[in-house]
N, C-alpha and C positions, 0 to 999 in steps of 0.2 A: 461433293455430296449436295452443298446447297443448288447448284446449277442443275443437276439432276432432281432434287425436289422441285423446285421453281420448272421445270421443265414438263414435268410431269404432273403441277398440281393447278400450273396458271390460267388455265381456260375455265376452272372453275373456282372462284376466288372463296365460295366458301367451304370449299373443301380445303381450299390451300391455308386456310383460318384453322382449321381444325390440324392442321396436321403441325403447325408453327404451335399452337398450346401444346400439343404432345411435347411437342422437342424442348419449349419454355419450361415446362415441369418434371420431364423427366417421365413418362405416362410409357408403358412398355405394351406393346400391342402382337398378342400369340394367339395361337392357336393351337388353346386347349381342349382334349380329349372331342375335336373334332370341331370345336365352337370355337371360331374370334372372338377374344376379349382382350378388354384395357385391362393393364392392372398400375397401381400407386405401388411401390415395391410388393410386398401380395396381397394387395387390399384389390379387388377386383370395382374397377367403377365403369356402370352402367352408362349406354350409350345415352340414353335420357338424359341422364345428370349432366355428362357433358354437353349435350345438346342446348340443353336448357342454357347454361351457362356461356356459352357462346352465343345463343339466339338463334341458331338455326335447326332445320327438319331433323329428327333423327337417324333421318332414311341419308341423310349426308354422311355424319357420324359413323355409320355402318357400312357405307358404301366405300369411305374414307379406310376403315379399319380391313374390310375384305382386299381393296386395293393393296394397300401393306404386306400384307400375309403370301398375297400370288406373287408379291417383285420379289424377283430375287438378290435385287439390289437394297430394297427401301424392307424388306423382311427381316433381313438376319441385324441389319441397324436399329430396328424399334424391338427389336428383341433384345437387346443391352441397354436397353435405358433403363437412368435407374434414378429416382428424386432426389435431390440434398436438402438440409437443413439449411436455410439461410438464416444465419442467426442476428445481421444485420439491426433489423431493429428492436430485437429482443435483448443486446447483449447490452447494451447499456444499464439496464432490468437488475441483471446478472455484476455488477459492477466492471465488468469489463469494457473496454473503450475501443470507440468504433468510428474511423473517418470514413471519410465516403473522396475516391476522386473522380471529379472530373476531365477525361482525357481531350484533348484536340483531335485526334484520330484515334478510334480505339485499334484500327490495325497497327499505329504504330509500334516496337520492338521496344522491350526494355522499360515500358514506365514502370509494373510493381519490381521489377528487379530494383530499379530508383530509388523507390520509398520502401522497399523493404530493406535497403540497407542502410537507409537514414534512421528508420524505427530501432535498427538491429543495435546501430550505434550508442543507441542511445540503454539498452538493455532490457528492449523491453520485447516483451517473445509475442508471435503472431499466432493465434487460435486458427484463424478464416482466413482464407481471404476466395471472392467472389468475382468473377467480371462476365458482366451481362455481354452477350455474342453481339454483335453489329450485324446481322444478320436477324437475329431476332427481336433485339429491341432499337428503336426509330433512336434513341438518347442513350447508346450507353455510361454506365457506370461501375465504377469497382467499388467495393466493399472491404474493410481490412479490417478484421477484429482482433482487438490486441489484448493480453493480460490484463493489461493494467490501461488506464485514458492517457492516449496521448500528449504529450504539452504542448500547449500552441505555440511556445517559442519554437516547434519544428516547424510549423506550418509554411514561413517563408524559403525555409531550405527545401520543404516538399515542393513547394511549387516551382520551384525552380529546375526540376528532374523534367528533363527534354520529353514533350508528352502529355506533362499536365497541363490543366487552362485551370483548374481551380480543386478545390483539397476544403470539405466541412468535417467539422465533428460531430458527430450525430450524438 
């Protein structure tokens, strides 16, 4: 799918900006009772808003969205998107405990399997867990929210899971 976005959106880079936030947030794009619209799961939000918020013409946004609708590849995909909650840096707030990793390759196989069974050892149960796509973000990262705050005394057995480069507590 991504070779087919990038395929289809790269001669205009800022359409290809507009279509990378859709997919970052989850922003579902239909065609309702005859009218293209964004929606936030059914909060309908205006090509304006979005516009604005990116910086660019709204006549992109719209052009962007009617594009979506006619493929019948990139249609029935932005028609199942749907937003999460990242409770990341809320959850701390909430008293729950929240590392952040740092992978070496985020394509690599098996890092949250790594530290989800070094968390699990320990008995502490996972709420979340998050990992930003390598396709969509330049840096990614994983998110792990757990019941209870991790102890740092895992911190060096987490690092050690083939995968990571580095493990914070938030």
């Amino acid at each position: 799918m991504w070779k087919y976005i990038k395929d289809e959106f790269s001669k205009q880079p800022s359409q290809l900006k507009v279509v990378m936030k859709l997919i970052s947030i989850g922003l579902r794009v239909v065609n309702s009772d005859g009218e293209v619209k964004i929606f936030c799961d059914d909060i309908e939000i205006k090509p304006n808003s979005l516009a604005k918020a990116l910086k660019v013409d709204r006549r992109v946004v719209v052009e962007v969205m009617e594009k979506i609708v006619r493929d019948s590849t990139l249609g029935p995909f932005f028609k199942e998107l749907f937003p999460v909650a990242n409770l990341g840096r809320a959850s701390s707030k909430m008293g729950f405990g929240v590392i952040q990793i740092v992978p070496d390759s985020a394509t690599r196989p098996a890092i949250i399997s790594g530290v989800s069974q070094i968390i699990a050892r320990e008995g502490i149960s996972i709420r979340q867990v998050i990992m930003d796509d390598p396709e969509i973000n330049e840096d990614p990262r994983g998110i792990i929210v757990t019941d209870s705050p991790v102890p740092a005394t895992l911190l060096p057995e987490i690092r050690r899971v083939p995968g990571v480069e580095a493990v914070v507590i938030l």
